[in-house]
Structure formats: C-alpha cells, structure tokens
C-alpha positions in Angstrom: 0.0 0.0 0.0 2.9 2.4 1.0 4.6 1.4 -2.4 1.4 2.0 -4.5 1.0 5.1 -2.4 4.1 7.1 -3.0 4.2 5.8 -7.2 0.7 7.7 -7.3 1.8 11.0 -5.3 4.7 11.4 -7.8 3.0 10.3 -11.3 0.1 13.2 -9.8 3.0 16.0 -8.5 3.9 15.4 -12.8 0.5 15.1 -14.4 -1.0 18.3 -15.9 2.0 20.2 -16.1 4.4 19.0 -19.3 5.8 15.9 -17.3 9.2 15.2 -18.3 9.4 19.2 -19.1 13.4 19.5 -19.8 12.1 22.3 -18.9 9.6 24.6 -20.6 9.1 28.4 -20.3 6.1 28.3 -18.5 5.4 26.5 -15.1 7.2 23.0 -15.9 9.9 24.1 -13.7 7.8 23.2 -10.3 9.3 19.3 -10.3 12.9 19.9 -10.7 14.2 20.8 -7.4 12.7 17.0 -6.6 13.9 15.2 -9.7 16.3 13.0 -9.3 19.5 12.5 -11.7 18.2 11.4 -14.9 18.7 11.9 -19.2 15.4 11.9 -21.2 15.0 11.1 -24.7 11.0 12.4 -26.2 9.9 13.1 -29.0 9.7 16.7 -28.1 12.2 17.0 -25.1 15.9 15.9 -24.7 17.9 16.7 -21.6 19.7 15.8 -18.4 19.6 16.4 -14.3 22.8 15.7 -13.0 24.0 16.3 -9.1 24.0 15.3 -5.4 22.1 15.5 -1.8 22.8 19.3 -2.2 23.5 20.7 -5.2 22.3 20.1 -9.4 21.9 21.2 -12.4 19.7 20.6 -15.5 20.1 21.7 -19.2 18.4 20.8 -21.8 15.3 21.2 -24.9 11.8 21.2 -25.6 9.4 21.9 -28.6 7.1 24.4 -27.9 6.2 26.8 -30.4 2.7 26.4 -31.5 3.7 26.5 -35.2 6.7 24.0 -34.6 6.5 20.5 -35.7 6.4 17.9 -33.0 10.2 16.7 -32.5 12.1 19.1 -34.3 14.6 21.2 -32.7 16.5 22.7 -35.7 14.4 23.8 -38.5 15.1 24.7 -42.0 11.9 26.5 -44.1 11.8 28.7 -47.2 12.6 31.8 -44.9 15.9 30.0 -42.9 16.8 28.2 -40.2 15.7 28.5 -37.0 16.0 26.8 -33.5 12.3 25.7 -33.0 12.6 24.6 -29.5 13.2 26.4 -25.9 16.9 26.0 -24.6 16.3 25.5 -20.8 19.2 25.3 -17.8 19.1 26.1 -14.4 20.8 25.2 -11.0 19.4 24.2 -7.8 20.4 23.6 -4.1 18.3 20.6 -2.2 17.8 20.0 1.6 14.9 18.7 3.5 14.0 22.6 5.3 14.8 24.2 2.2 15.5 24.7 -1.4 15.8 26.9 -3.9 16.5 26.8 -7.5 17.4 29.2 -10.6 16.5 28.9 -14.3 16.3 29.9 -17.6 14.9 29.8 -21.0 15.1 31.4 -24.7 12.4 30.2 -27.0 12.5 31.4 -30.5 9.6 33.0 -32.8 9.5 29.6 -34.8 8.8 31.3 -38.1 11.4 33.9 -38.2 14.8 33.2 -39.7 17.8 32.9 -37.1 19.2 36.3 -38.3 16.3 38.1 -36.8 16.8 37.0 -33.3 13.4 37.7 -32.5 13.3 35.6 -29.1 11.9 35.5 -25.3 14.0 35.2 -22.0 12.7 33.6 -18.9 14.0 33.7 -15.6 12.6 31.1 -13.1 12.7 30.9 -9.5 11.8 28.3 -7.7 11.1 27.4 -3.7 10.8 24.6 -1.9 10.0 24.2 1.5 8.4 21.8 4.8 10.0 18.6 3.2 9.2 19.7 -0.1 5.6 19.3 0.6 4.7 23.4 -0.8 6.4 24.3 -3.9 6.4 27.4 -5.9 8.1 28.4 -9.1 7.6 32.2 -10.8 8.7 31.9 -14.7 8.9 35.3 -15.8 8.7 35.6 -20.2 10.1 38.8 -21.1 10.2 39.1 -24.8 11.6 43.4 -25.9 12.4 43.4 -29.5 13.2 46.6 -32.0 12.1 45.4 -35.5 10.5 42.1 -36.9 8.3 41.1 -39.9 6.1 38.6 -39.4 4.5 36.1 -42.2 2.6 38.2 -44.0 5.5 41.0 -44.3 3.9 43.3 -41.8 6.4 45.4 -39.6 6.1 44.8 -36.1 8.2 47.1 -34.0 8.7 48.0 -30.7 7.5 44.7 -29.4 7.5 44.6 -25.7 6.1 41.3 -24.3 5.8 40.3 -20.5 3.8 37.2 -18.6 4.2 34.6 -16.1 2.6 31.3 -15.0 3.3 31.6 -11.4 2.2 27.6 -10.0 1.9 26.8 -5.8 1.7 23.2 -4.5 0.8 22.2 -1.4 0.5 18.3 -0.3 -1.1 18.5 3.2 0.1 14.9 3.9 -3.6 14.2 4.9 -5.4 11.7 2.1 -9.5 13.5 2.5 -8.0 16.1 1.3 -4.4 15.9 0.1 -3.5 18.2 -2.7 -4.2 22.1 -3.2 -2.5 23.7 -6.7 -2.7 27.5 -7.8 -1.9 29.0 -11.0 -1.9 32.8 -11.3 -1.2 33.9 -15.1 -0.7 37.2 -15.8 0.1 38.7 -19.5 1.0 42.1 -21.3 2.3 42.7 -24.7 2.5 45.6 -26.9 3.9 46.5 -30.5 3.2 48.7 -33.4 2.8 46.8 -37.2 2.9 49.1 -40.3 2.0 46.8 -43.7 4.1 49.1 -45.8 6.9 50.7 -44.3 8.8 51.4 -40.9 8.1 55.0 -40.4 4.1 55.4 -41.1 2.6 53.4 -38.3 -1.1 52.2 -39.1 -1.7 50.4 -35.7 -0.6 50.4 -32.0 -1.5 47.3 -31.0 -1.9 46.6 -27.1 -3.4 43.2 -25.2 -3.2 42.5 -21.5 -5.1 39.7 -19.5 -5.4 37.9 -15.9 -6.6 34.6 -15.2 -6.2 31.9 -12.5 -6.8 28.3 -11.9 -7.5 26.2 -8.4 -7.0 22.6 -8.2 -8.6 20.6 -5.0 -7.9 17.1 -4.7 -9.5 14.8 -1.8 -10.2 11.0 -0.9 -7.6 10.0 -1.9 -8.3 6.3 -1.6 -7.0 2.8 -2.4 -10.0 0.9 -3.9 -8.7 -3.2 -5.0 -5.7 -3.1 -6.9 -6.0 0.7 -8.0 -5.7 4.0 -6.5 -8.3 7.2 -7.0 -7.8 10.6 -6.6 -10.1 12.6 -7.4 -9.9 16.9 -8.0 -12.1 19.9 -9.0 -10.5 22.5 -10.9 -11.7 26.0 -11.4 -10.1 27.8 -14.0 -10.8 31.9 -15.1 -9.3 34.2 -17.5 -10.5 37.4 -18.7 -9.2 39.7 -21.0 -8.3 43.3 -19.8 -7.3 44.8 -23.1 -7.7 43.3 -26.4 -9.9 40.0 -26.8 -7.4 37.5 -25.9 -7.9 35.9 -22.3 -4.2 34.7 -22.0 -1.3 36.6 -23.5 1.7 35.6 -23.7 5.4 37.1 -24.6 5.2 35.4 -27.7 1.4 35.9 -28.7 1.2 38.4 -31.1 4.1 36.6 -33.3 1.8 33.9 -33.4 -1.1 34.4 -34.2 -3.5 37.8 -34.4 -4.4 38.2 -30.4 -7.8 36.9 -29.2 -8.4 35.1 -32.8 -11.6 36.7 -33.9 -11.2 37.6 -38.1 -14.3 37.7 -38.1 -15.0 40.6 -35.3 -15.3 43.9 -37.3 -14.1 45.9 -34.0 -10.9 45.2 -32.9 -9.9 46.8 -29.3 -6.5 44.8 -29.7 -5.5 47.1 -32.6 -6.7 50.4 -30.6 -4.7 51.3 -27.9 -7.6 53.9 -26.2 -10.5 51.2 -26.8 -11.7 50.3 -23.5 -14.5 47.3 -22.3 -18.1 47.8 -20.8 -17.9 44.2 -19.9 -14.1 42.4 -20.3 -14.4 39.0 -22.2 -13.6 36.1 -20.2 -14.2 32.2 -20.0 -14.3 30.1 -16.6 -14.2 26.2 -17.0 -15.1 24.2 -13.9 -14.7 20.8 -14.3 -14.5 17.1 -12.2 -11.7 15.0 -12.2 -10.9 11.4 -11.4 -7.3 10.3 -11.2 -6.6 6.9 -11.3 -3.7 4.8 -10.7 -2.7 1.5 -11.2 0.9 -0.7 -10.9 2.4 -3.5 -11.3 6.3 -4.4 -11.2 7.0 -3.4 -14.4 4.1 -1.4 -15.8 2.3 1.6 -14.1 -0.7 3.6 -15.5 -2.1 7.0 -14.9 -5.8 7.8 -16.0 -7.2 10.7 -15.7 -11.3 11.9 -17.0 -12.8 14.7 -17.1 -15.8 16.3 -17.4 -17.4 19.8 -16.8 -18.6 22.9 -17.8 -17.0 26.2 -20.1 -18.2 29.6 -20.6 -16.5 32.0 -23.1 -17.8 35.8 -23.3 -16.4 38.3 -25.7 -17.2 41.3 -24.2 -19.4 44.4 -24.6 -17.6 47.8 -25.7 -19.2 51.0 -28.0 -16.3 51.6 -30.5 -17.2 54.4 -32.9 -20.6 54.9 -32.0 -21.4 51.4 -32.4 -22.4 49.1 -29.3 -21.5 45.5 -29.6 -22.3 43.2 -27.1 -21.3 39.5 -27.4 -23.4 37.0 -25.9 -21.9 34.2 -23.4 -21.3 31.0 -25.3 -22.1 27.3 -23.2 -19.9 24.3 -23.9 -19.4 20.7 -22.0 -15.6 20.5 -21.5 -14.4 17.3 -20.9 -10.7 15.5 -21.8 -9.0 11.9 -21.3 -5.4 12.0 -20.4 -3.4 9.5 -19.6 0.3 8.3 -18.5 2.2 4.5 -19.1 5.2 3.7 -17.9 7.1 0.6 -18.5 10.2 -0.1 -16.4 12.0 -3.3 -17.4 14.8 -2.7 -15.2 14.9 -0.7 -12.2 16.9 2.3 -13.9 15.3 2.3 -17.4 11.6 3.6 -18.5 9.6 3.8 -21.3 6.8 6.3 -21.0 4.0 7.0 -23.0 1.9 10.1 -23.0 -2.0 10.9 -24.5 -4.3 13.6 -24.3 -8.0 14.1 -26.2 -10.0 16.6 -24.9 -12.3 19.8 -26.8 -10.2 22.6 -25.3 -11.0 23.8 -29.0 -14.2 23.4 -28.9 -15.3 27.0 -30.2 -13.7 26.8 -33.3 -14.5 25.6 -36.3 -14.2 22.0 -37.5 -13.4 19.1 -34.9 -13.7 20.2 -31.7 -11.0 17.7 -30.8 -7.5 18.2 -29.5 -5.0 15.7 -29.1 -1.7 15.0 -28.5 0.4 12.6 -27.5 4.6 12.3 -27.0 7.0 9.2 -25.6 10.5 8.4 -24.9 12.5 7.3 -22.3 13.8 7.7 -18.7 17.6 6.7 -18.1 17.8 7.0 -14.0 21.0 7.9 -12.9 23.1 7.5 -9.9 24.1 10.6 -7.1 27.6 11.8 -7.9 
C-alpha cells in the first residue's frame, strides 16, 4: 500500500504540467528541485539532471512553439533556419527545510529566420520548503524586440512582451484532502505593425489579461488493486485589453491576439478602446485520477468532465455598441500516462491527451496530442 501510495503522489506532483518538461518556459519548472539525476529522450524534449544530496543542475530542450513540428529542434523553411525549441538550464540547491533553485529559458519565434533574433527570455525561481511538501516556481517571459516582420510582411516594431505562469503546490500529507495547486497567469504585450513601411505606423496594438486556476484534490483512496484521486478544478481568465484571455510574450508573433477575423471591431489594434464588460471564459470541471501498478508497468488515467463559458465582451467603438453574448460548452478531456520499467533504472513512457479545449472553433472540436521516450535514471555523484 505504501509502495502504490508514493508511485501515485509522484506520477500526480507530474500530471498536468508537461511531465518530463526539460524544462519549458512556462510553469514546468515546479518538479525539478525533486527530480532526481536522470537523461530523457522524447519526442519533443531531450535533456539531463545531473548532481547530489545538495547541489544540481539541468540543461536541456523542448518543442514548444505552437507553429513547430512535434520533435524538431533545428528547422530549415523557405525563410531560414531556426532553433524551433526552448533551450532551458538552471541550478538548484536541495535540503529537507529548504531549497531553492534558478533557471532559464530562450524560445525562439518559430517562423522567423535565425538572423532576426526575435526571441523570449525567462527567468525562473523556484522554492521549496516543509519537506518539499509546498512548492512554488515564478517563470517570468520577457520578450523586448526593436524590428521584426512577421509572415505576412507586416512590420512589427517596438515589441515589448511580459507574462508569467506563477504555480503553488501544497501536499497537506492528509489523504480527505491531500492536494491544493494554484496558478496565477498574468500577460502584457505591446507593438506597433505598419503593412508598408517602418516609419508610417497604421496600428498600435496593445493586449493584456489575468486569469487563475484552483485545483482541489480529496479521498484520496485505495480501492482493490487501484488507486483514486479525485480533483475539481476551477479555471478563469478574462481579458483586460484586447480580446485574448491569455497573452503571452510570444502571442502576437503567433497568431493575431484573441483570434476573432471575423469581429469587425478590434480593441486589440486600438490602444484607447476600452470594455463595458471584459471578455472572459471560466471552466469548472470534475476529475478522477486513477492509478494503477504493477512491477514493471504503471498507468495514470485521468477523465474529465465539466462545464465552459467563453464571453467576448461588450464595448461602443465608434458609436457602435457591440455586445457579445456568453457562449455554453461541455468541456471534458481523457489524459493518460504508461510507464514501462524493465529494469529498475530504465523507463519507457508513453503520454495521451483528447480533450475539446477547441471546442469553439471551427471543425473538430477535438484536441489531441500525445509524445514518448525514455527515462535513463541515474546514480548521485
């Protein structure tokens, strides 16, 4: 029971939040002041933690620009080459009071040529404290750039982008009610674009937003061979300037913020324009984890199913009132985790994830996605 116990705590501590990150700009960094030495080979991550009792390190990559293909980490296109992954390293120092750790990240704009150097920075702390039982780690994307063009040959200058996906743990130890996880995101990004030249500006484009997320997971209770665990989570984000409800450093490279072609107002692209009533969406959903081992095999399971609302605001923009009405979904998702471990320091893992997270757009309202690789645990130095 105590075996099957302490496999479930860690496979949860990684689910929901890029297990295996090596380590990504956003919150992944929450499980590395616990990992142990290790080199990981994904499809979409490859990296190492090497150290001891008290001190260690990490460096490594990881796909994650939205327009990169899955696995590639130097890409060659029609406009150059270009490192489509984020370059991660960091340092940490361990004890059982105490620890604290230090990263970083540069992830590229995955359609711009190398010679453009149009990329984001993120610093990452990271605490640990009371036997590692409340963890915290603040990434903080910070993205300033001069010039770019984007794919359509529109200038984009003075690009200043800032967010952060700031992630608290806390295991309380106690099984009714073992598990409480925070996420506060907050996001801000400005530029001007010009379609013609760099001295006429036509736009000043200007997008912030706030959202958070609560996790609350209870009974946490062996039933026959398995182990359940279930959690609520309650997720909000609104948009305080522009449509989008989450901004990021890198947004606006991306894709047009918020999404919405076919929205003849466009706050985003007017600086002034201000909201009667923000857009927003809030998801609340019920989830069962379930676990499951063996002595080589070990599987993860997690459903889902709940409720999404997505509003996109109410505003007068020149003397015109629009006022969007609030849109209804059922959210639900199946994710799940296998690991294989033939030997004791070897393991294959396999990742999956369906859900309709795009469920307002048009087409399939399906999203999946699904990675693997292996684990090579390594001894302390």
């Amino acid at each position: 029971m105590k075996k099957i116990f302490l496999i479930m705590t860690a496979l949860l501590s990684m689910s929901y939040s890029s297990i295996f990150g090596m380590y990504g700009d956003q919150d992944d960094w929450i499980d590395f002041l616990t990992d142990g030495n290790q080199f990981r080979a994904r499809m979409d991550q490859l990296g190492f933690v090497l150290g001891n009792s008290t001190i260690k390190g990490t460096f490594g990559f990881r796909t994650q620009s939205s327009l990169t293909q899955l696995g590639y980490i130097l890409l060659n296109n029609n406009v150059g080459t270009y490192l489509g992954a984020t370059i991660s390293g960091g340092i940490g120092y361990t004890s059982e009071a105490f620890s604290i750790g230090l990263g970083y990240n540069y992830t590229t704009a995955s359609f711009l040529p190398a010679s453009y150097n149009f990329g984001s920075h993120t610093p990452v702390l990271m605490i640990n404290a009371l036997n590692d039982n409340l963890r915290i780690v603040i990434p903080v994307q910070i993205l300033v750039h001069n010039e770019s063009i984007d794919q359509l040959g529109y200038y984009r200058d003075n690009y200043l982008g800032i967010s952060t996906d700031t992630q608290i743990r806390y295991y309380t130890g106690i099984d009714a009610f073992n598990e409480i996880r925070l996420y506060v995101k907050y996001g801000q990004l400005g530029y001007k674009i010009n379609p013609h030249d760099t001295q006429n500006y036509t736009e000043e484009v200007l997008a912030r937003s706030f959202g958070f997320e609560t996790r609350f997971y209870f009974l946490n209770t062996a039933v026959g061979n398995v182990t359940i665990n279930p959690f609520i989570k309650v997720a909000y984000n609104t948009a305080l300037h522009g449509f989008s409800t989450m901004v990021r450093a890198l947004d606006g490279m991306y894709e047009e913020i918020g999404g919405y072609s076919n929205i003849t107002v466009s706050p985003q692209a007017n600086i002034n324009a201000k909201w009667d009533k923000n857009p927003y969406d809030v998801t609340v959903q019920a989830v069962l984890g379930v676990t499951a081992n063996s002595d080589i095999v070990s599987l993860y399971v997690e459903p889902s199913l709940g409720y999404k609302a997505k509003y996109l605001g109410k505003m007068q923009y020149e003397k015109v009132n629009y006022d969007f009405k609030v849109n209804h979904y059922l959210s639900w998702g199946a994710y799940a985790e296998l690991y294989i471990t033939p030997v004791k320091d070897l393991e294959w893992d396999f990742e999956m994830d369906v859900n309709n997270s795009d469920s307002d757009c048009i087409g399939i309202p399906v999203s999946f996605a699904s990675t693997t690789g292996i684990t090579w645990y390594l001894p302390e130095f």
